[in-house]
DOMIMI-59538 format. One line per field, with one value per residue (C-alpha): residue number from 1; residue in three letters; chain; x, y, z. Coordinates in Angstrom, 3 decimals. Each point is the difference from the previous one (the first is absolute). Layout:
# residues N
n NUM,...
res ALA,...
chain A,...
x X,...
y Y,...
z Z,...
# end
This chain:
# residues 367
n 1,2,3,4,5,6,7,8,9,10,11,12,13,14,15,16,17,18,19,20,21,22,23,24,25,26,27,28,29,30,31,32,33,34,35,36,37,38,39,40,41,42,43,44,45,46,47,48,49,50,51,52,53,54,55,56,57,58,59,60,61,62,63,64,65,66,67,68,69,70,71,72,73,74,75,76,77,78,79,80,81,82,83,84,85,86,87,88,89,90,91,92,93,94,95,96,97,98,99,100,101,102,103,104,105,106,107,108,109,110,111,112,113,114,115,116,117,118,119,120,121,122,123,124,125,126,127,128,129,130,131,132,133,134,135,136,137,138,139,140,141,142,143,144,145,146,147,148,149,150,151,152,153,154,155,156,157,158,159,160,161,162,163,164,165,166,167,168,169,170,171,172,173,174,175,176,177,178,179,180,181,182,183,184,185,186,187,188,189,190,191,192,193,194,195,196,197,198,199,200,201,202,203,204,205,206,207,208,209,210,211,212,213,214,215,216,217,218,219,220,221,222,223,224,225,226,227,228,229,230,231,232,233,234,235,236,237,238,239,240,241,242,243,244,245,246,247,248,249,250,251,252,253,254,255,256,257,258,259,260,261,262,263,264,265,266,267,268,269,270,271,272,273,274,275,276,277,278,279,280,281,282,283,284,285,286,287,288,289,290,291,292,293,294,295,296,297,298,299,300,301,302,303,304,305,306,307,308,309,310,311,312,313,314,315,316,317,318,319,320,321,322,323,324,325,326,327,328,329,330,331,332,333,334,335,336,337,338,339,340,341,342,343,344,345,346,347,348,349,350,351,352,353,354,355,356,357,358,359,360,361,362,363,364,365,366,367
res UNK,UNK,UNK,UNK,UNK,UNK,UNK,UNK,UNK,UNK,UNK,UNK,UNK,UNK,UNK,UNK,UNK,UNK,UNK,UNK,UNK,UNK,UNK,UNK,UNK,UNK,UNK,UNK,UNK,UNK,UNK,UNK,UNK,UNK,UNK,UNK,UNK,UNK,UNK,UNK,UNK,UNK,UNK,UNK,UNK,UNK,UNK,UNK,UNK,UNK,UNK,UNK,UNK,UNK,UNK,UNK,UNK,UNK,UNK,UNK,UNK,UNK,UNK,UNK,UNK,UNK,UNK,UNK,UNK,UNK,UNK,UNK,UNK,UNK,UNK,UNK,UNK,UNK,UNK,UNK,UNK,UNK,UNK,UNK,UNK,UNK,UNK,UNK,UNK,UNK,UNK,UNK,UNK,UNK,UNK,UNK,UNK,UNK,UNK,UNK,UNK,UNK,UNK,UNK,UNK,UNK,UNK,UNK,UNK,UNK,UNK,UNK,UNK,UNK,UNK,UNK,UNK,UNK,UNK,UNK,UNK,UNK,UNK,UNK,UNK,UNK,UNK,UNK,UNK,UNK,UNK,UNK,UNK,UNK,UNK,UNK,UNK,UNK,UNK,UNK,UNK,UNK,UNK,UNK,UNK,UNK,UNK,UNK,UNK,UNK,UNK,UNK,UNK,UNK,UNK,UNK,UNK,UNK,UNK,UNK,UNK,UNK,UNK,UNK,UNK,UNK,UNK,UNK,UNK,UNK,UNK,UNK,UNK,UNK,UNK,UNK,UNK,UNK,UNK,UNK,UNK,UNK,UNK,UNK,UNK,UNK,UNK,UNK,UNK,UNK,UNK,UNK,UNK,UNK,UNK,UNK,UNK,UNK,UNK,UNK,UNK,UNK,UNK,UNK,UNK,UNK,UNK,UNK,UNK,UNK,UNK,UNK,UNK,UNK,UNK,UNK,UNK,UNK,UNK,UNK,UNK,UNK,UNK,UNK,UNK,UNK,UNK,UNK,UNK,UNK,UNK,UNK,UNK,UNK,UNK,UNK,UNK,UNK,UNK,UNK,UNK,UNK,UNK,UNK,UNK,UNK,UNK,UNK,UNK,UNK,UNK,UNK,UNK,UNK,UNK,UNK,UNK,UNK,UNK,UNK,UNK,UNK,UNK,UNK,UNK,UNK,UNK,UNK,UNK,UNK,UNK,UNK,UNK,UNK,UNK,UNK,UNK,UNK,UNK,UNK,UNK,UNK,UNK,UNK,UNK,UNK,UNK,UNK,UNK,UNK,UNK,UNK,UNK,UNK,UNK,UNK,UNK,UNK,UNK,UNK,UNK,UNK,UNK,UNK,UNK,UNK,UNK,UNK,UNK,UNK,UNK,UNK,UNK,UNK,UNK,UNK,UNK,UNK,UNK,UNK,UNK,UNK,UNK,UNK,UNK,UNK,UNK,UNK,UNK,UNK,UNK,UNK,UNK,UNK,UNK,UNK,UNK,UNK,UNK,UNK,UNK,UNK,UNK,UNK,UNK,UNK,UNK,UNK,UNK,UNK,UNK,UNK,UNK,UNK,UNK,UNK,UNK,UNK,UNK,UNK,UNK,UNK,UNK,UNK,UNK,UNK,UNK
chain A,A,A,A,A,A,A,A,A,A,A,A,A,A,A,A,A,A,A,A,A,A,A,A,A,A,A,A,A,A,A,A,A,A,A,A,A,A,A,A,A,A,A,A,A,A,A,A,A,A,A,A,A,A,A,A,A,A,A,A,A,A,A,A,A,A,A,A,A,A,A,A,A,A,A,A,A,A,A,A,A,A,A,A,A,A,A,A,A,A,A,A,A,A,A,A,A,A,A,A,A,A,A,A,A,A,A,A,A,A,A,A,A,A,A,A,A,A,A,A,A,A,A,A,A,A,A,A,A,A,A,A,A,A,A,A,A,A,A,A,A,A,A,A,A,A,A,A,A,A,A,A,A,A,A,A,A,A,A,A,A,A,A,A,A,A,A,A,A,A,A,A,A,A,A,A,A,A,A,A,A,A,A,A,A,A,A,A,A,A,A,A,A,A,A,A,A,A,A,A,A,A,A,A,A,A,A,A,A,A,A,A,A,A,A,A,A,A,A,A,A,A,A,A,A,A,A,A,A,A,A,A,A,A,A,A,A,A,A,A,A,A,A,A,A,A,A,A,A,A,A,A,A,A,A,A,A,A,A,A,A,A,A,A,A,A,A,A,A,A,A,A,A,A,A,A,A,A,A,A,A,A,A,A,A,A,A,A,A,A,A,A,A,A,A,A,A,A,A,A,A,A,A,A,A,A,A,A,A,A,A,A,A,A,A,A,A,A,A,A,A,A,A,A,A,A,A,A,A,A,A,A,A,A,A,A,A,A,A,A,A,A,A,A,A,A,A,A,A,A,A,A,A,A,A,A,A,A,A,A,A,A,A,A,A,A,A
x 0.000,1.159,-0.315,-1.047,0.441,-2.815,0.187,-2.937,0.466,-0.427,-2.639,-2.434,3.202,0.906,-3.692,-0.179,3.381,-1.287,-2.793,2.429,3.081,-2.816,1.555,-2.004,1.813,-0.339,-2.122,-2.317,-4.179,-3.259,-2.359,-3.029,-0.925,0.867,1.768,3.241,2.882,1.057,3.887,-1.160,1.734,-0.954,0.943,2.686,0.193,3.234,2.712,-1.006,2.151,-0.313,-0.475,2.261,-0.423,0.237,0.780,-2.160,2.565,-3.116,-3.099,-1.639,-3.533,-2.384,-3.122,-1.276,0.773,-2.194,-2.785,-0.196,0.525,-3.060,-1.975,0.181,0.126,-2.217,-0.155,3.295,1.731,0.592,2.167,2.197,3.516,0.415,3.190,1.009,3.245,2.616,3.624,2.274,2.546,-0.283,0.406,-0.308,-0.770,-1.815,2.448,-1.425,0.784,2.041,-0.689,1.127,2.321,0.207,1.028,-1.637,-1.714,-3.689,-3.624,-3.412,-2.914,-3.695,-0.589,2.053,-1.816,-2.011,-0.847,3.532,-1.975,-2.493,1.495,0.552,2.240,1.681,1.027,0.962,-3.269,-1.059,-1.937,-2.627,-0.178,-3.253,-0.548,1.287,2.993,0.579,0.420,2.978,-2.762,-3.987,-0.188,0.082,2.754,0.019,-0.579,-2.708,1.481,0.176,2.760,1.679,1.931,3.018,-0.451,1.243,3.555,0.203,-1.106,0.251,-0.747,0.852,3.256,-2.020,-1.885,3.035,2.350,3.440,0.480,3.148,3.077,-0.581,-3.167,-0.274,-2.636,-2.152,-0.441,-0.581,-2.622,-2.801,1.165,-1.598,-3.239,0.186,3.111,-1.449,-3.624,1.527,2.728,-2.292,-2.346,2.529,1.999,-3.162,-1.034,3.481,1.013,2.980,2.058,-2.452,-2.863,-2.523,-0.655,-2.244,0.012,-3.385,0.722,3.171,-0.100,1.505,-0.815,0.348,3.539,1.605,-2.464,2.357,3.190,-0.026,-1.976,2.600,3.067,-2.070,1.042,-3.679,-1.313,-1.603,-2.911,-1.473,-3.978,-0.528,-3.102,2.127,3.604,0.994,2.171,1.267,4.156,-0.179,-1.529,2.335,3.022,-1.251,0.000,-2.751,0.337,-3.386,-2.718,-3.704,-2.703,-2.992,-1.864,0.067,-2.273,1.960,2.646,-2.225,-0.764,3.508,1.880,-2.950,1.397,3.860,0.247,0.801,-0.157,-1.458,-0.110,-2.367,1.426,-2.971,-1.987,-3.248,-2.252,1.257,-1.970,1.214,-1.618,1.826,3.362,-0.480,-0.316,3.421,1.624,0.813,-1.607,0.533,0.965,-0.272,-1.683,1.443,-1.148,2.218,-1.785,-3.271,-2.663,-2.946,-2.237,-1.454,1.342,-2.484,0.426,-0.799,0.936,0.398,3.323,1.681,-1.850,1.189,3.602,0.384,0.693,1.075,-1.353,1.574,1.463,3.257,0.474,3.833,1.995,1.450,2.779,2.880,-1.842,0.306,4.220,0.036,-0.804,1.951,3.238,-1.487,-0.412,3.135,1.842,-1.231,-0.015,-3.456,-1.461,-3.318,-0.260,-0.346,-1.106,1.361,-2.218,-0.348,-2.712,-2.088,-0.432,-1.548,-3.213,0.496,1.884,-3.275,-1.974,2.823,0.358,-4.169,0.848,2.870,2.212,2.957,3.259,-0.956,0.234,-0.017,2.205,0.204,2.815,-0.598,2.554,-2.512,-2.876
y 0.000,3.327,3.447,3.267,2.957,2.142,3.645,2.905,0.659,-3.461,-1.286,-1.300,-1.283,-1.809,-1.454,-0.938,-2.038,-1.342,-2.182,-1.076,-0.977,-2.079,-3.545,-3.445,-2.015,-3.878,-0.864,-2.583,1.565,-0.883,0.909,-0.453,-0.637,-3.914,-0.374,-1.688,2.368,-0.213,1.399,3.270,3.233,3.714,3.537,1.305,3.934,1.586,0.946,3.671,2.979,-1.765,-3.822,-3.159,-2.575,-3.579,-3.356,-2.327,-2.787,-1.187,0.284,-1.422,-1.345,1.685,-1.697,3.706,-0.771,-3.260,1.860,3.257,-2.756,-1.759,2.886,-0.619,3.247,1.814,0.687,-0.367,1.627,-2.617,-0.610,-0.953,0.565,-0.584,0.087,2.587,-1.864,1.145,-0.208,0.806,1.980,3.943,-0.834,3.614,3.850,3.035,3.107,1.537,-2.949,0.521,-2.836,-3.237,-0.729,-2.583,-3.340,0.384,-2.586,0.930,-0.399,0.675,-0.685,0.404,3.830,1.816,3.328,1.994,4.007,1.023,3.296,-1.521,-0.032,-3.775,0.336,3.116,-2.125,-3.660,-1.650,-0.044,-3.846,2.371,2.849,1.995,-0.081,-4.171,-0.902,-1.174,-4.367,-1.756,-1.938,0.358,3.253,3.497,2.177,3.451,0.462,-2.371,-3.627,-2.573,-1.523,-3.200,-1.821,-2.354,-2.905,1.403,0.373,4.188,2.639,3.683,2.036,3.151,0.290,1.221,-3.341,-1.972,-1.625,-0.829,-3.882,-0.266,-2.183,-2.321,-1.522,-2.380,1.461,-3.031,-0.469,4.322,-0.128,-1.333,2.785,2.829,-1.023,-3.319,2.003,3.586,-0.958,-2.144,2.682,3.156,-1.644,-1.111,3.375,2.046,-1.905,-0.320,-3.532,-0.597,-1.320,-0.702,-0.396,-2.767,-0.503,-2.480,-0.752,-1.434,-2.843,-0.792,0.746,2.458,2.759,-1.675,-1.128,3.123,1.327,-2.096,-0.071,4.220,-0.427,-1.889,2.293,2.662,-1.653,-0.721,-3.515,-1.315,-3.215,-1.750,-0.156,-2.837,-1.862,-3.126,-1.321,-0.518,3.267,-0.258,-1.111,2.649,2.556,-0.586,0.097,3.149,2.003,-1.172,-0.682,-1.923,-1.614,-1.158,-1.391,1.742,-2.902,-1.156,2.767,-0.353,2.041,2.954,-0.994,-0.117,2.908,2.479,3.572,-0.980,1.920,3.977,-0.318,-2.371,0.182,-2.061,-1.069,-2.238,1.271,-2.376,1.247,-0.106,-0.245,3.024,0.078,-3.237,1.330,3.391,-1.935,-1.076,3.925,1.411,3.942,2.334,-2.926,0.111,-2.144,1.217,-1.348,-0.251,-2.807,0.813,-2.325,0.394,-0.099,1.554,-0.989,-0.173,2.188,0.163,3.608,-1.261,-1.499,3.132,2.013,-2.741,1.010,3.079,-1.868,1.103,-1.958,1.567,0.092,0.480,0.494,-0.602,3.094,3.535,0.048,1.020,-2.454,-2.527,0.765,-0.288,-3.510,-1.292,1.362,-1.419,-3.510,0.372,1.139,-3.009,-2.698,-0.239,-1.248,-1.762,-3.697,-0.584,-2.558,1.370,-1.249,0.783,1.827,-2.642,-1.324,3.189,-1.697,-3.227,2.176,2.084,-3.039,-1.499,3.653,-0.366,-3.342,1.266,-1.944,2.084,0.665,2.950,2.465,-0.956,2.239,-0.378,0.228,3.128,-1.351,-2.900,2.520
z 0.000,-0.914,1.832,-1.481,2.115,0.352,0.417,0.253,-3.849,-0.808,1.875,-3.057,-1.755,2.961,0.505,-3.375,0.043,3.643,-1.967,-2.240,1.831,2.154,0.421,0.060,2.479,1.025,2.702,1.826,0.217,1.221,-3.036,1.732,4.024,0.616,-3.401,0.436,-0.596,-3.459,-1.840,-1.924,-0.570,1.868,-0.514,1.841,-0.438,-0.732,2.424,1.138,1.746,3.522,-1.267,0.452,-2.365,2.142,-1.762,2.298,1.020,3.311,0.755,2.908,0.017,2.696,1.372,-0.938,-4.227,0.438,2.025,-2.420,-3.296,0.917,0.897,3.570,0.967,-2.162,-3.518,-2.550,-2.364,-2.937,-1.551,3.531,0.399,4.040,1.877,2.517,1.687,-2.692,-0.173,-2.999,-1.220,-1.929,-3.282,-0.975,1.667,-0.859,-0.673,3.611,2.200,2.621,2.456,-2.131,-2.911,-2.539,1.518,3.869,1.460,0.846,1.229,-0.500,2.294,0.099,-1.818,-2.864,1.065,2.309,0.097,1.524,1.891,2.421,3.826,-0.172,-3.175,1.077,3.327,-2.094,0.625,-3.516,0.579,1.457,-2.588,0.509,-3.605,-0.571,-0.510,-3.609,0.219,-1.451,-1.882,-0.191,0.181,-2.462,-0.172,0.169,-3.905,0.769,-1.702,1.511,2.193,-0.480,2.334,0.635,-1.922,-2.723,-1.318,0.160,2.254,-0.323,2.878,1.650,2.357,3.022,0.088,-0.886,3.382,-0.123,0.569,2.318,-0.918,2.894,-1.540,-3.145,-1.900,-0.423,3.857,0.423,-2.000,1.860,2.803,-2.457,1.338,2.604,1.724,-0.099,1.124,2.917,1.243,0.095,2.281,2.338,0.328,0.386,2.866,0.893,0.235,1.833,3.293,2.556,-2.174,-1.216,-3.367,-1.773,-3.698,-0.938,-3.088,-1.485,-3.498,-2.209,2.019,3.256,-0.302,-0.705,3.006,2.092,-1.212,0.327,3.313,1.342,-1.669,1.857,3.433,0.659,1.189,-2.526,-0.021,-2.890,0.064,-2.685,-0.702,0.497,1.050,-3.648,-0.268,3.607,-1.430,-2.335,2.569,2.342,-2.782,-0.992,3.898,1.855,3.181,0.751,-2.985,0.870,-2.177,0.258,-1.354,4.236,1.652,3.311,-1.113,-0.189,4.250,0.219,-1.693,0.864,0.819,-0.965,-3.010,0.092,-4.379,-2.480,-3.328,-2.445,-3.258,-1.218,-2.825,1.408,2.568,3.899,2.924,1.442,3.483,0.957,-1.365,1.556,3.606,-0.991,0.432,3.368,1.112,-2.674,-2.228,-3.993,-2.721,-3.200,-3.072,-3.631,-1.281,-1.992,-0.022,-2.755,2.284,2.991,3.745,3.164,3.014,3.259,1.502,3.552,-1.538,-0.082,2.989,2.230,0.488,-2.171,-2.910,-3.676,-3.165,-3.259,-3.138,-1.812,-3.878,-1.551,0.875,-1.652,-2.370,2.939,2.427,-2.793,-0.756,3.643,0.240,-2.449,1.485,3.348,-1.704,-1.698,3.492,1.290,-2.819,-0.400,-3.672,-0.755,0.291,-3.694,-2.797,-2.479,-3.806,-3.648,-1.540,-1.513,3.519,1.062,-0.106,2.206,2.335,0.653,0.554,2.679,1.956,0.385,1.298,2.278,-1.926,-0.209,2.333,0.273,-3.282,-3.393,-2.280,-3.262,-2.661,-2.085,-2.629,-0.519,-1.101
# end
């Protein structure tokens, strides 16, 4: 792809070369809600004033790509591209980039974009960008086409929502941290996981693993809440110091008020009064995991003992960088299978069956 600088005397030159310097790439879509993911080709724009190009090298596979894919979470745009764990290397830069040069190793996670002037952008929490933040796939960009995501061999998107992949991490295990490592590490430093606190990770998975490795780099004490003991080598491998199955309803009887911070990683409905009786006073119930559909709840859950239930949503660009130099201090990478392309389709059908230690990524080179 080639770059045309655009200046204030150029502007319809430049917008007319823009639709022609577009660039079909390879990639893996969803054309319709359900449809198996298909190999088809999808416009990549060209490399603007701020833009890096990215040749893909990973992407990881999100329960989130299999939920939005099938419609699980409300209407799709088709054709699909998902993917927002992405790791490559700039393959080429805009003439205003200042951030990244040809050759680094980078990342992108869940958005490309947001509004850059609401108070949330203007202090690096663009995830909750009063007016959206622009999604990495399944969503319309701010000339109003639509996005495409990581399975796909090319990206091009702007510096500012571009992070810098450090040395100490291959780039096939970092990329599941652009979303599995970013959703698990906001959580934990907001509510400020650490020495002398107990945290509980609520299922194993893709999510849940990294929730414990960083847990546990974060000096916390960290338990395993599984539905059985199948996990309970790996959970302990990982950092945790204690695993139950919460298939045996005594546990609930006997860890009630031990936990000052749980966080759910299940993307199925939890019965949230009996895991609430599991937090001490002024104890929190954060959720990352987004189940389609609703969850019961009884309010005396949370009276009783000043309890928090709430949310958490990926992080902001810095917050993001920040975690990756944390999990790169510390040696932390995704447990990874790492697969080819064509099996993009039997891998979503073995991550609904939690058949998978713990992220898929796949190889972009096989696209």
């Amino acid at each position: 792809m080639s770059v045309t600088p655009q200046t204030a005397e150029s502007t319809q030159t430049a917008q007319t070369a823009q639709t022609a310097q577009t660039t079909q790439v390879a990639a893996y879509a969803a054309p319709a809600p359900k449809a198996p993911l298909e190999r088809t080709t999808v416009p990549r724009r060209p490399v603007g004033e701020h833009d890096v190009l990215i040749d893909i090298k990973y992407a990881g596979i999100c329960h989130s790509d299999i939920h939005q894919a099938r419609d699980g979470w409300g209407e799709g745009i088709y054709p699909m591209v998902p993917g927002h764990e992405i790791a490559g290397v700039v393959a080429e830069v805009g003439p205003g980039v200042t951030k990244f040069a040809v050759g680094d190793r980078v990342g992108v996670g869940c958005f490309v974009d947001s509004c850059r002037t609401c108070a949330y952008c203007l202090r690096g929490q663009e995830q909750f960008c009063t007016q959206g933040m622009t999604g990495t796939y399944n969503s319309l960009d701010r000339d109003g086409e639509p996005t495409y995501g990581g399975y796909s061999s090319h990206l091009v998107v702007d510096e500012n929502y571009t992070v810098r992949i450090p040395d100490g991490l291959a780039l096939d295990v970092a990329a599941p941290l652009l979303c599995a490592g970013i959703t698990l590490y906001s959580p934990l430093k907001h509510w400020k996981a650490g020495p002398g606190t107990k945290v509980a990770i609520v299922g194993l998975g893709g999510l849940g693993h990294m929730g414990v490795k960083i847990a546990a780099a974060l000096g916390a004490e960290v338990t395993v809440l599984s539905q059985t003991l199948r996990k309970k080598e790996d959970g302990l491998r990982l950092g945790a110091s204690h695993f139950h199955a919460t298939a045996d309803e005594s546990v609930f009887e006997e860890l009630a008020g031990s936990f000052d911070l749980i966080l759910s990683t299940v993307s199925a409905p939890l019965a949230l009064d009996a895991y609430l009786g599991l937090l001490k006073v002024d104890g929190a119930l954060v959720n990352v995991g987004a189940p389609e559909e609703p969850v019961a709840l009884n309010l005396f859950s949370v009276i009783g003992g000043r309890k928090t239930l709430a949310g958490s949503m990926i992080g902001g660009i810095a917050e993001t960088q920040e975690m990756l130099d944390f999990c790169a201090e510390h040696g932390l990478g995704s447990e990874i299978e790492l697969i080819s392309a064509e099996q993009i389709n039997e891998a979503y059908e073995r991550v609904l069956a939690s058949d998978v230690r713990y992220r898929f990524v796949i190889d972009a080179s096989t696209i």
